[in-house]
C-alpha positions as CSV (number, residue, x, y, z in Angstrom):
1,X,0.0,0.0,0.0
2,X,0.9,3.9,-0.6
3,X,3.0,6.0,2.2
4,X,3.2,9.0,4.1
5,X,4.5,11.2,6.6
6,X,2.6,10.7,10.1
7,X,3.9,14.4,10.3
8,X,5.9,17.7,8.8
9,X,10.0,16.8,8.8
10,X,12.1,19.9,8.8
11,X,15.6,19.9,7.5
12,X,18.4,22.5,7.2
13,X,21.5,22.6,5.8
14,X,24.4,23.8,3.1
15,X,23.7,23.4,-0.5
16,X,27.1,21.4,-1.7
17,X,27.3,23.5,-4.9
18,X,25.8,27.1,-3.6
19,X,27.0,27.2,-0.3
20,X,23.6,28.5,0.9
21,X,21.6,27.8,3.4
22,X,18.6,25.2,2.6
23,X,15.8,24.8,4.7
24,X,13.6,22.1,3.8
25,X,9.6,21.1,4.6
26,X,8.4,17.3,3.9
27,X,5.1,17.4,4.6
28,X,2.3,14.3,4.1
29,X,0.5,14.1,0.5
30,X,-2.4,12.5,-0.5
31,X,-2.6,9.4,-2.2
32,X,-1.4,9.6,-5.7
33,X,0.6,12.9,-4.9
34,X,3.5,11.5,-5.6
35,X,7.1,13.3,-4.8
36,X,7.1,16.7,-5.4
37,X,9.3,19.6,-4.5
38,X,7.6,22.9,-4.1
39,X,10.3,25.5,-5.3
40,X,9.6,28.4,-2.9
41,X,11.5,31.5,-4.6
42,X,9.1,30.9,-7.6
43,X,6.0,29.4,-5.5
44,X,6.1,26.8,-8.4
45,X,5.8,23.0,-8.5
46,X,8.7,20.5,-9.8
47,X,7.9,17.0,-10.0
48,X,10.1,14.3,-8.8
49,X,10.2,12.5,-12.3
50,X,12.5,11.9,-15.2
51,X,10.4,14.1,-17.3
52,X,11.6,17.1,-15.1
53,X,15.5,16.4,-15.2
54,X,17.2,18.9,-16.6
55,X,20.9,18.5,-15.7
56,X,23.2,15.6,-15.0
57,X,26.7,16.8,-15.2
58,X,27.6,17.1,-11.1
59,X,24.4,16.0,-9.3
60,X,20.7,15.3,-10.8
61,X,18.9,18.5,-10.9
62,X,15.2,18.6,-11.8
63,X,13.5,21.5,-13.4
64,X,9.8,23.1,-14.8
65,X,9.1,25.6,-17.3
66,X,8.7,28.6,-14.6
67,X,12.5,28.6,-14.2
68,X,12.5,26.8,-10.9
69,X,15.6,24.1,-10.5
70,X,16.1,21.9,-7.7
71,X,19.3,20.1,-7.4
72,X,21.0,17.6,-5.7
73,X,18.0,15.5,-4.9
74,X,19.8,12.2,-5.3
75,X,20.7,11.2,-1.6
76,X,16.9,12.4,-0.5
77,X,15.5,11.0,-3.1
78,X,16.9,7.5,-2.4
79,X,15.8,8.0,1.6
80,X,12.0,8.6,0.4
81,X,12.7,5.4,-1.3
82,X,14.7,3.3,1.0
83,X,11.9,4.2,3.5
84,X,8.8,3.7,1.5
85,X,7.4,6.8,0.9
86,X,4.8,7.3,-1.9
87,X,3.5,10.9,-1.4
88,X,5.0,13.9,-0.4
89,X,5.1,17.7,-0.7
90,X,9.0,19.0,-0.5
91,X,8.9,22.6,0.2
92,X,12.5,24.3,-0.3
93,X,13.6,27.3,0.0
94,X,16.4,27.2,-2.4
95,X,17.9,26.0,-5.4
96,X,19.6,22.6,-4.3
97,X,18.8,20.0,-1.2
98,X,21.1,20.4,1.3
99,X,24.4,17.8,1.2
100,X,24.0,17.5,5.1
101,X,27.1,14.5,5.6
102,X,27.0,13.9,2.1
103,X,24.8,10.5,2.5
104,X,21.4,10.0,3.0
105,X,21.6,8.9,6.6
106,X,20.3,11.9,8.1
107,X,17.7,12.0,5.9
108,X,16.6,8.4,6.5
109,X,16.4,9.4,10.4
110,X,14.6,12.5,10.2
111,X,11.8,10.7,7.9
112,X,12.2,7.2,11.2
113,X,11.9,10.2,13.6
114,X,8.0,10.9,12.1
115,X,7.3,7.6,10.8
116,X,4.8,6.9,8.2
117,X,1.3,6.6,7.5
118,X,-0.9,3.6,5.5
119,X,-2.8,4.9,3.0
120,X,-5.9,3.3,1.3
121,X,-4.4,2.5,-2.3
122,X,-1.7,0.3,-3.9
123,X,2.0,1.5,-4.4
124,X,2.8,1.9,-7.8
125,X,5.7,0.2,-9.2
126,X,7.4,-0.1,-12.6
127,X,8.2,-3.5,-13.7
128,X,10.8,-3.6,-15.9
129,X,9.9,-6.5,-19.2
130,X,12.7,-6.3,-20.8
131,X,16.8,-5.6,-20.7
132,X,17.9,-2.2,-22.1
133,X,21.5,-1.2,-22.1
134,X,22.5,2.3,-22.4
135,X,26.5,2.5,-23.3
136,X,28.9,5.5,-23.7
137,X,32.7,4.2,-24.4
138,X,33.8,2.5,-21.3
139,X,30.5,3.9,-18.9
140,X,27.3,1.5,-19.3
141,X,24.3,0.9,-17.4
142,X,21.8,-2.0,-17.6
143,X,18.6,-2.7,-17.0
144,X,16.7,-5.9,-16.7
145,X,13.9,-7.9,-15.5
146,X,14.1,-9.3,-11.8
147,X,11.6,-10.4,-9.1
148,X,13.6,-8.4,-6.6
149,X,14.5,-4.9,-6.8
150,X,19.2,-5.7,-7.0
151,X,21.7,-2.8,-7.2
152,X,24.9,-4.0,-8.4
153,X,28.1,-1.8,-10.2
154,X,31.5,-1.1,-10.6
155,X,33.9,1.3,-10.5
156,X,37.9,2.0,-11.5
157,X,39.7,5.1,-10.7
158,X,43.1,5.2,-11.4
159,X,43.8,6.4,-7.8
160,X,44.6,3.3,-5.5
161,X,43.1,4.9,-2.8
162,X,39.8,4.0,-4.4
163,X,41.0,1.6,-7.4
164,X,38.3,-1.1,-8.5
165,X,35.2,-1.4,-6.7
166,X,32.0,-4.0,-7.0
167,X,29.3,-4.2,-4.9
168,X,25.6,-5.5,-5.4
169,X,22.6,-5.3,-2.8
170,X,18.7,-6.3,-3.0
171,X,16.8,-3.4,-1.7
172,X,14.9,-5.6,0.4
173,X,14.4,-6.2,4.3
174,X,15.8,-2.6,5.6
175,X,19.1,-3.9,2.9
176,X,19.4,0.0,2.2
177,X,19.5,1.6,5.5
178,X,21.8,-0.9,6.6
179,X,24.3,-0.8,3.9
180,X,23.9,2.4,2.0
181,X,22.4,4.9,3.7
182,X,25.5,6.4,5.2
183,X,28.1,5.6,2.7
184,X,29.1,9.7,1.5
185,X,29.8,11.0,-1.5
186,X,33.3,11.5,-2.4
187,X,35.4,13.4,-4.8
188,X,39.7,13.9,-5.3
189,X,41.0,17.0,-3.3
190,X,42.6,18.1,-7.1
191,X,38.9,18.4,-8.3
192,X,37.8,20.0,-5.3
193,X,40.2,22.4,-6.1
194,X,39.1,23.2,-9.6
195,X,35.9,23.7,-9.4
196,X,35.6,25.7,-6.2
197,X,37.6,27.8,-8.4
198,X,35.1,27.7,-10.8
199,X,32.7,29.0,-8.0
200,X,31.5,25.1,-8.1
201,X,31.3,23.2,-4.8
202,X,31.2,26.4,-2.2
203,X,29.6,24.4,0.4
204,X,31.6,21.3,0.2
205,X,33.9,20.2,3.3
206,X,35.1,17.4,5.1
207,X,32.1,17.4,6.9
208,X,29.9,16.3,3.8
209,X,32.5,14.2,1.6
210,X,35.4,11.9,1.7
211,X,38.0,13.5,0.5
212,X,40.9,11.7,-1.4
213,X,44.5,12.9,-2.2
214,X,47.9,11.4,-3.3
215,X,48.5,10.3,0.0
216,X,45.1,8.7,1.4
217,X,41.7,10.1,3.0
218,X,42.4,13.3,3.7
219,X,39.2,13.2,6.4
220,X,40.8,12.5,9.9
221,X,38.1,9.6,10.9
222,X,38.7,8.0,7.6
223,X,36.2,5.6,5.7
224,X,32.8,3.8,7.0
225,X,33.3,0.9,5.5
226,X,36.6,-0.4,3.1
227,X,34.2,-0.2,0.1
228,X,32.3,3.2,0.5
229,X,33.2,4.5,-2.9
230,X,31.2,1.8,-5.1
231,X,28.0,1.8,-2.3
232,X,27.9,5.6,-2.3
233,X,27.6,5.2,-6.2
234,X,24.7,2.7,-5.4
235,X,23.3,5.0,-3.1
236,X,23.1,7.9,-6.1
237,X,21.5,5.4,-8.4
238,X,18.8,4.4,-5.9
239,X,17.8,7.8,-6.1
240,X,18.5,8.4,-10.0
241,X,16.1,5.2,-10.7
242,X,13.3,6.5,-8.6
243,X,12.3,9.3,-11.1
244,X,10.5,6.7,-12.5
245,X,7.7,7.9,-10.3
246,X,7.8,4.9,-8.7
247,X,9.5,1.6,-6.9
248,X,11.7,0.2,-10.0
249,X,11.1,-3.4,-9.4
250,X,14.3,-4.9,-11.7
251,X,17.6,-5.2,-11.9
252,X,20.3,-2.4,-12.2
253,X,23.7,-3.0,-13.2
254,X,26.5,-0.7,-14.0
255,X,30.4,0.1,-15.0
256,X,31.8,3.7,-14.2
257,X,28.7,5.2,-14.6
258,X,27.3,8.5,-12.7
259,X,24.3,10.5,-12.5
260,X,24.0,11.4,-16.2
261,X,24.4,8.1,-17.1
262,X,21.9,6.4,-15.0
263,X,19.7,9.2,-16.6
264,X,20.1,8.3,-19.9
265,X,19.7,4.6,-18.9
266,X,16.2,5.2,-17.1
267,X,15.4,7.6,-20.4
268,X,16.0,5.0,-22.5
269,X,14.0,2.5,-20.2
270,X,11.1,4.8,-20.0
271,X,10.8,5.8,-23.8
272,X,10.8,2.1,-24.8
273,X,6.9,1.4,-24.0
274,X,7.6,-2.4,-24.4
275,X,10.3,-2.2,-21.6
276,X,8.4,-1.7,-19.1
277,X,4.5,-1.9,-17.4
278,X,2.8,-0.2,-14.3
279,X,1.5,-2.5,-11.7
280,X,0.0,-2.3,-8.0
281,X,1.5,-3.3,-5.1
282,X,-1.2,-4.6,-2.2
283,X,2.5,-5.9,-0.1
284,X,5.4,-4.0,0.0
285,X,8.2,-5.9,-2.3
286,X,11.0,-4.2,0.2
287,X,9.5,-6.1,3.1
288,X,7.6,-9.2,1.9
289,X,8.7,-12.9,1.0
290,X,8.8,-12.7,-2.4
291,X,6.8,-15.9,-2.5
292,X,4.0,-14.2,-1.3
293,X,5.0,-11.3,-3.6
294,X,1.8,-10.9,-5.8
295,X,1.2,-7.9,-7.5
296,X,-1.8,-6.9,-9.2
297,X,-1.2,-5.2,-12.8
298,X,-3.1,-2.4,-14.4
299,X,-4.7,-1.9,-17.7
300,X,-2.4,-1.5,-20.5
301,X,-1.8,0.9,-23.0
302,X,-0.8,3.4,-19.8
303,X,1.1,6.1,-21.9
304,X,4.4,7.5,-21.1
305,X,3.8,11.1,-20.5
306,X,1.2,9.9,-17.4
307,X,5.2,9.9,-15.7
């Protein structure tokens, strides 16, 4: 069944990229509401969906035709995910989510902290039919059919401090809050460096990313786990895959890939009306025995641009 808030979760921060303040509102939606960010500064509505992307290249950043942009949503928007909500009105006051410790841990407590109400109709998921593989020289991403929502990928970076990294999880049984959820985002000090001198990054510290140099982890309390790099990229994806509009019931699979590519991927998926179906959810796949795991599908012929 669909989710909300019990209550209004407020949330304040730095933007990583503005270096502003952020305050954010999540407040309980109706049933079919879906996620959606109220931009503030414009008093204008942005959808959590892949329709609304509108930039890739540093962080997924979602947009509308009133000029209102929302960035960095990633790390909240796997939270709303990993913790089942449907519905909920974002208000925020700015231009980007704040990067709090640069994972989505703190968000996953503030939305424990309220806890969430059952609401009278199915979740909606998307049931991916069919593989699609979006590639771009050595960067792919895949998606396929699977009974149980799986997360794998794999990085390289030619620093040794982070070198090659696999990891796969099923978001299932609290996998995500338990694995994921604080593993932070990370960057190399020497592109830290660039683009703050680019005015990029302003509000980026130790204190919301693992930093690396020449030499190791430049943050004094070092890593959370040995393999933080890869789960961190597993944590973005969670979050890039659920502009869907919905719980992405298949199988993701990647190699160097980032936000733009999981994009592209999803795109791809979504544009490809054979790829996919909507169907309702009377048990919650994240929680259930998936031998009891029987979903209920719609009509077909649901269009694309209902996303």
């Amino acid at each position: 069944m669909q989710h909300t808030l019990k209550n209004t979760v407020s949330i304040e921060g730095i933007g990583l990229h503005s270096g502003a303040n952020v305050s954010l509102k999540l407040h309980p939606a109706d049933t079919g509401h879906g996620i959606v960010f109220k931009h503030l500064p414009t008093d204008s509505l942005v959808p959590a969906k892949w329709t609304h992307v509108v930039d890739t290249r540093l962080c997924t950043v979602i947009g509308n035709d009133e000029g209102a942009i929302i960035g960095t949503i990633e790390h909240l928007m796997a939270a709303l995910r990993a913790c089942g909500v449907d519905n909920v009105m974002i208000d925020i006051n700015a231009s980007e989510v704040p990067i709090l410790d640069g994972s989505s841990a703190p968000f996953v407590a503030a939305i424990d902290d309220v806890g969430l109400q059952v609401q009278s109709q199915p979740r909606r998921a998307i049931r991916i039919l069919k593989e699609i593989t979006y590639t771009e020289g050595d960067k792919e991403v895949t998606l396929s059919p699977s009974a149980i929502p799986t997360y794998s990928g794999q990085i390289d970076y030619a620093n040794p401090l982070i070198g090659s990294q696999r990891y796969e999880m099923k978001f299932l049984n609290g996998n995500f809050k338990h694995d994921l959820a604080d593993c932070r985002t990370f960057c190399l000090l020497k592109d830290v460096e660039m683009m703050q001198a680019n005015g990029l990054a302003l509000g980026g510290s130790l204190d919301n990313a693992v930093v690396v140099d020449d030499n190791g982890i430049v943050n004094k309390e070092g890593l959370r786990c040995h393999d933080e790099f890869i789960r961190h990229k597993l944590l973005d994806a969670i979050g890039d895959m659920s502009l869907c509009g919905g719980l992405l019931i298949g199988a993701y699979d990647s190699t160097r890939a980032g936000h733009d590519m999981n994009y592209k991927a999803l795109k791809a998926l979504m544009q490809d009306d054979s790829a996919w179906e909507i169907i309702d959810l009377f048990l919650d796949i994240q929680e259930a025995d998936t031998q009891i795991y029987t979903p209920k599908a719609r009509a077909s012929g649901v269009s694309v641009s209902s996303f």
